[in-house]
N, C-alpha and C positions, 0 to 999 in steps of 0.2 A: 391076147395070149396066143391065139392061131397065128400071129406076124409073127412072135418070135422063136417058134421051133426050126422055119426056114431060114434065118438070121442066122439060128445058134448053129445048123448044117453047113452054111455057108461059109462061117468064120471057126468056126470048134477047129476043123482040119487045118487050117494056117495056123494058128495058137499051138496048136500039139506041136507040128513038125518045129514050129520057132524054140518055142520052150525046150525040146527033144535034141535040139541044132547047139543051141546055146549053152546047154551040158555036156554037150560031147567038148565042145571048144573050152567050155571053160577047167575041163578035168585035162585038157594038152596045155591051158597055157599056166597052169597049176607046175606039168612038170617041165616046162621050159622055164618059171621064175626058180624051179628049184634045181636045176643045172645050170640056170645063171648063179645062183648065192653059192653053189659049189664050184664053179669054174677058176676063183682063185685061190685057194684051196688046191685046185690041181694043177694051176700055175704054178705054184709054188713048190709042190715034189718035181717037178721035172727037172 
């Protein structure tokens, strides 16, 4: 049990920032798919 609280220190910080990373990118490429499904759409008033 004492091995893994220094494990959990060692890795816990790279697991956050990943997971923390991974959300930010996935809520931009949320609204880049949805300015691409609108882009013809604005093709087409022009």
């Amino acid at each position: 049990m004492d091995q893994f609280i220094p494990f959990i220190s060692e890795v816990g910080f790279p697991i956050a920032v990943t997971v923390y990373l991974l959300y930010r990118i996935e809520t931009k490429l949320d609204a880049i798919v949805a300015s691409i499904v609108n882009l013809p759409e604005r093709i087409k008033g022009v």
